[in-house]
PALO-578172 format. One record per atom (N, C-alpha, C): residue number from 0; z, y, x. Coordinates in steps of 0.05 Angstrom, whole numbers. Atoms other than C-alpha are relative to their C-alpha. Layout:
! PALO-578172
R  zafi      c3      c2      c1
R   NUM       Z       Y       X
...
//
This chain:
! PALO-578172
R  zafi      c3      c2      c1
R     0      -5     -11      26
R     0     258    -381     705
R     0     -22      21      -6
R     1      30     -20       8
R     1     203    -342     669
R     1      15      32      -8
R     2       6     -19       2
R     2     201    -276     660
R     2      10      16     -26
R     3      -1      -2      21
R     3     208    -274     587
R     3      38       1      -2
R     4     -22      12      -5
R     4     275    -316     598
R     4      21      28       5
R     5     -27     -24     -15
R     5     314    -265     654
R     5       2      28     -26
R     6      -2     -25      22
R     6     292    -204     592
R     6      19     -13     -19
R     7      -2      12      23
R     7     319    -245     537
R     7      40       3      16
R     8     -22       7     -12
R     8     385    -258     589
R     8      14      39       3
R     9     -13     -24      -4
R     9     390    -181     608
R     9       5      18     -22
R    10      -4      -8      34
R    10     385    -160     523
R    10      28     -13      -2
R    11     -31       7       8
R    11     450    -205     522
R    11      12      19       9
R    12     -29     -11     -13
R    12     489    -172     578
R    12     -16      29     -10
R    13       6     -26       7
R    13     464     -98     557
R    13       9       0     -27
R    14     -26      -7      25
R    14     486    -109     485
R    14      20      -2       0
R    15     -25       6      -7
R    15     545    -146     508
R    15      21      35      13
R    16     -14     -26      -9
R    16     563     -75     542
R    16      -6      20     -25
R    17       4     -24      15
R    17     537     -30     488
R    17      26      -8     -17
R    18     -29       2      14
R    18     596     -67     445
R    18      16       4       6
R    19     -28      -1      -7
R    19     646     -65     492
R    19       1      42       2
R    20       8     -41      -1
R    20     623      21     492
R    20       5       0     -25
R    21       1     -14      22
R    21     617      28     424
R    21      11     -12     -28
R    22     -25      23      19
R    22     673     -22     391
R    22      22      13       7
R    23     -24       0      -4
R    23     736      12     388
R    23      10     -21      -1
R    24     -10      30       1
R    24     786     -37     412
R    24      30      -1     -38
R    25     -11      -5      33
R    25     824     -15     337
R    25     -17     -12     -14
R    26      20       5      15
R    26     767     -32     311
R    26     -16     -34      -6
R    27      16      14      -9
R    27     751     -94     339
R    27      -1     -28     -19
R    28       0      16      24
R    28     775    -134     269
R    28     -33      -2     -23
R    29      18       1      12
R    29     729    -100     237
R    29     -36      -2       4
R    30      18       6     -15
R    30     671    -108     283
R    30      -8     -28       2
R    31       0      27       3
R    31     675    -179     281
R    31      -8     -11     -26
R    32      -1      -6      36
R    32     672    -175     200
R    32     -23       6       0
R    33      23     -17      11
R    33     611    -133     205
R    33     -20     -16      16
R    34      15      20     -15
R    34     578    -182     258
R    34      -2     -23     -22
R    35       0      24      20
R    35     598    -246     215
R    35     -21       6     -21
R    36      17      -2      25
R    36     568    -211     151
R    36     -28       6      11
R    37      35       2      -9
R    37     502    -192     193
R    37     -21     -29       0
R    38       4      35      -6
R    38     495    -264     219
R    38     -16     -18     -32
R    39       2      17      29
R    39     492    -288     143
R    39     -26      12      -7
R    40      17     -17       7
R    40     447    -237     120
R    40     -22      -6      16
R    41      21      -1     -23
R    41     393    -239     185
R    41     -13     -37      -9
R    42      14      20       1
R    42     394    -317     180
R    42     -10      -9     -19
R    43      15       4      26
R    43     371    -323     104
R    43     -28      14       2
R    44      22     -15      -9
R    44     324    -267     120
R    44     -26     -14      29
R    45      19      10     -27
R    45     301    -293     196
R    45     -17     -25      -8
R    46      15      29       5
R    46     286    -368     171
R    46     -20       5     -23
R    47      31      -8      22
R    47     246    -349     114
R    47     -20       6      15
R    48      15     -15     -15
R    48     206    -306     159
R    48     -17     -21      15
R    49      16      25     -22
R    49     199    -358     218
R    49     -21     -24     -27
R    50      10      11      16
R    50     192    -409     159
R    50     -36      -5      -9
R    51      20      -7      19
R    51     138    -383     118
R    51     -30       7      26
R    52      32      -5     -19
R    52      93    -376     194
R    52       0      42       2
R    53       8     -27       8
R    53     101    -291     185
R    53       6       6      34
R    54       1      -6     -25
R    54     130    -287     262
R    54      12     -28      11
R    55      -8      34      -4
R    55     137    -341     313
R    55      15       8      32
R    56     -19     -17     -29
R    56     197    -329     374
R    56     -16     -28      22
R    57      16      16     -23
R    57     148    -376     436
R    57      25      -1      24
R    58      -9      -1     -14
R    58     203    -363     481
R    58      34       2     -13
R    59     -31      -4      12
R    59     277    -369     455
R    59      21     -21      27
R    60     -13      15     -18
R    60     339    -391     498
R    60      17     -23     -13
R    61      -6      41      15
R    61     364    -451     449
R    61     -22      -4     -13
R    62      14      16      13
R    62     310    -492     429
R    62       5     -15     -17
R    63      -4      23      17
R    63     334    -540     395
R    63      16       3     -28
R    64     -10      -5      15
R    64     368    -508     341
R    64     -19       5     -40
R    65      26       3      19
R    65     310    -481     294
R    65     -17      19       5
R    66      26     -12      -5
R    66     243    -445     298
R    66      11      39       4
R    67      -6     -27       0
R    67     287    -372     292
R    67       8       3      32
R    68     -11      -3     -15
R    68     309    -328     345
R    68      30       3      -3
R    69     -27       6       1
R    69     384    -348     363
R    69       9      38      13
R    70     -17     -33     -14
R    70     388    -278     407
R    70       4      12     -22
R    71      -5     -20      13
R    71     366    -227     357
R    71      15     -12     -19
R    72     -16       4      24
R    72     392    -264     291
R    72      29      -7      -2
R    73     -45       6       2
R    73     468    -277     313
R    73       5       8      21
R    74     -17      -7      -8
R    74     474    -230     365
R    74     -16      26       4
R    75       5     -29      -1
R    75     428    -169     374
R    75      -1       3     -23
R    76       7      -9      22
R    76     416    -152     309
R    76      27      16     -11
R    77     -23       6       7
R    77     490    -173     283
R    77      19      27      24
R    78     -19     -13     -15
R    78     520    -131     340
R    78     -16      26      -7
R    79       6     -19       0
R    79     478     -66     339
R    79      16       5     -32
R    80      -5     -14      35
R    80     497     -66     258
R    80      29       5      13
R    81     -25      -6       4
R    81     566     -72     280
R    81       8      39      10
R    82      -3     -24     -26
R    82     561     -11     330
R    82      -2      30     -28
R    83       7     -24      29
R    83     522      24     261
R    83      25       2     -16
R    84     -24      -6      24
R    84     580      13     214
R    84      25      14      17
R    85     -18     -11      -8
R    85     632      30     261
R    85       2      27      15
R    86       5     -24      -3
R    86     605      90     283
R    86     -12      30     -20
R    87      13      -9      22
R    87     579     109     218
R    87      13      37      -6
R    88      -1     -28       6
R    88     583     193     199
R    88      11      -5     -21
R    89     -10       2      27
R    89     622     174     137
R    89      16      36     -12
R    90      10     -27      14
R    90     638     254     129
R    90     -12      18       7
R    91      19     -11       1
R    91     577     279     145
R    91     -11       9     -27
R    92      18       2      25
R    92     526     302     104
R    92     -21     -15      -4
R    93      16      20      -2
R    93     474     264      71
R    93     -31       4      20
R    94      27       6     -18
R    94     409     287     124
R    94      18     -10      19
R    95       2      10     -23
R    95     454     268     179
R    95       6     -34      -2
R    96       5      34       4
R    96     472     198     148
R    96     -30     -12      -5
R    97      23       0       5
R    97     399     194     136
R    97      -6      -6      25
R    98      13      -3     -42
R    98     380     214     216
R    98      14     -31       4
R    99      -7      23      -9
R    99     430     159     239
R    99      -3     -29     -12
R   100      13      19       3
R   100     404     108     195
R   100     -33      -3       8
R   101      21      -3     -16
R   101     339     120     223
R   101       3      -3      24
R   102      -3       6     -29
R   102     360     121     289
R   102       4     -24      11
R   103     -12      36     -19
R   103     388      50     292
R   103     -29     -12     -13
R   104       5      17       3
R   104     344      20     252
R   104     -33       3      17
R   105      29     -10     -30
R   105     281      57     295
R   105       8     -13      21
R   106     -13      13     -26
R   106     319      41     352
R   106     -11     -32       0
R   107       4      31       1
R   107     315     -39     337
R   107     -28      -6       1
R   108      26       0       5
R   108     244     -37     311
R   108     -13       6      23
R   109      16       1     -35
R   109     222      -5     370
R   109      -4     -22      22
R   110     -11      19     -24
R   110     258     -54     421
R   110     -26     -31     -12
R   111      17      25      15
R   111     225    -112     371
R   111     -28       6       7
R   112      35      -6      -6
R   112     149     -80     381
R   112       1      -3      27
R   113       0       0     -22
R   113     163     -74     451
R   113     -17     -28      16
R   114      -8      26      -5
R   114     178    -143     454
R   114     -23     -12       2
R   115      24      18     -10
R   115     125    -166     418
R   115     -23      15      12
R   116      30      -7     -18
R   116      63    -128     453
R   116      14      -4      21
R   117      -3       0     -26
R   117      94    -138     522
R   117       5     -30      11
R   118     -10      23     -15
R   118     125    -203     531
R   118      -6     -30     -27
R   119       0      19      20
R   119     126    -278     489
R   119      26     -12     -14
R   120     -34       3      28
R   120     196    -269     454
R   120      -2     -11     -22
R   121       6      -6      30
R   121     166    -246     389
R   121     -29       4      -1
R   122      31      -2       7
R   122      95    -260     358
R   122       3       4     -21
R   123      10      -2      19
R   123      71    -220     302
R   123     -25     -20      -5
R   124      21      14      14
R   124      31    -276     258
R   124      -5      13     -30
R   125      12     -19      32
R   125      26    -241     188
R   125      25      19       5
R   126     -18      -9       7
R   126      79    -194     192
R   126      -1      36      19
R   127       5     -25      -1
R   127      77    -118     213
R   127      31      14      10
R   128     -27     -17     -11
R   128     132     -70     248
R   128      20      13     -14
R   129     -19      -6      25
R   129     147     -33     183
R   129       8     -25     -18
R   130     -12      11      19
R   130     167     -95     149
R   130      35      -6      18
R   131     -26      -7     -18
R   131     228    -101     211
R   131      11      15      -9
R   132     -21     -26       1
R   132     238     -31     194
R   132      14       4     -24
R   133     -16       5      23
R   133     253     -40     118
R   133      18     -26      -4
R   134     -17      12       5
R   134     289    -103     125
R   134      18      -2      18
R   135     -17       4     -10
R   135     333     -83     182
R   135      17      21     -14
R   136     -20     -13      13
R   136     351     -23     136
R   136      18     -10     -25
R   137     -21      17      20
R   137     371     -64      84
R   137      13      -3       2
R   138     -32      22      -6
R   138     410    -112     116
R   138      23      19      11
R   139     -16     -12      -6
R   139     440     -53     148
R   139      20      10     -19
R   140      -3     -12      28
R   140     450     -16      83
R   140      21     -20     -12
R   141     -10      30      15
R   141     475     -90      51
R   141      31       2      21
R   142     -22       6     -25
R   142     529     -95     117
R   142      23      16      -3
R   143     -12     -30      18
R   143     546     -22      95
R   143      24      -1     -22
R   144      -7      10      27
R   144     564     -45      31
R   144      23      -7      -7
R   145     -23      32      -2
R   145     604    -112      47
R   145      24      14      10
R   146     -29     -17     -19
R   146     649     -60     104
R   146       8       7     -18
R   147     -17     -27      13
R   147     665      -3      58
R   147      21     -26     -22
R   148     -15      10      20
R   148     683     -60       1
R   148      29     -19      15
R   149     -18       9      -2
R   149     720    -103      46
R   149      24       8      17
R   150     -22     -20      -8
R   150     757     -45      82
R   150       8      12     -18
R   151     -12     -21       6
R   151     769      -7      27
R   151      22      14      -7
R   152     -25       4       4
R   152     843      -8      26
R   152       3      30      28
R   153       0     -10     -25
R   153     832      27     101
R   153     -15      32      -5
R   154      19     -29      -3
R   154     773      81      79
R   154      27      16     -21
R   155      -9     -20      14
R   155     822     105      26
R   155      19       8       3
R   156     -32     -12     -25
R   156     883     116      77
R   156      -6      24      18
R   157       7     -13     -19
R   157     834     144     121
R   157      -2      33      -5
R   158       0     -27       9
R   158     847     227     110
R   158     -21       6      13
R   159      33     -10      -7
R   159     772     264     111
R   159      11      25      27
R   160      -2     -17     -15
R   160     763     305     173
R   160      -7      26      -1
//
């Protein structure tokens, strides 16, 4: 097994634990909700991408499915958002909802550069680190969106702390 592979294998089980950390098990309806809606979101976004030649995944663990990566676009990506929405500072103020959207979506971006200068996961072909970083805030942002609307029966039970 290559090299690339066992990384690609130890990103599963390490997110697999960061969810079971940072998924209340109360929570774990809507965690699933906020995964699903990533999933949708990532793979309109990812295939374009692959598509259009902008990055190319050389090393993915299903082949046969299509030119995207199966890890990040339906399970790192999709899971870190969930970890974002369900941890979200909802009464904070707005620099610290600011910081923690920066944090995740830095966070990812980083892991993604890593990736590609170190290993053959992910190849930048036309495509650049800050364009990751504005369209993982989006989709974050977008994920954001879809929770609050399709909880909001729950946020407006929920008494501010």
């Amino acid at each position: 097994m290559s090299k690339d592979k066992c990384i690609l294998y130890f990103i599963w089980i390490v997110t697999g634990v960061l969810l079971y950390k940072f998924i209340p098990r109360n929570k774990l309806r809507q965690g699933i909700l906020v995964m699903f809606s990533k999933q949708c979101i990532s793979w309109f976004f990812g295939l374009l991408v692959v598509e259009k030649g902008l990055i190319k995944y050389p090393v993915r663990l299903f082949k046969k499915s299509n030119k995207m990566s199966f890890t990040f676009e339906y399970f790192i990506y999709p899971a870190f958002c969930a970890i974002f929405n369900l941890n979200y500072p909802e009464n904070r103020n707005k620099f610290i909802k600011f910081v923690y959207y920066l944090f995740h979506v830095g966070l990812i971006t980083c892991g993604e550069v890593l990736a590609e200068r170190y290993t053959n996961i992910i190849k930048y072909v036309k495509w650049k680190w800050y364009w990751s970083f504005l369209t993982l805030g989006m989709t974050n942002y977008l994920s954001r969106l879809f929770y609050k609307w399709f909880f909001k029966d729950e946020f407006e039970a929920e008494p501010p702390n």
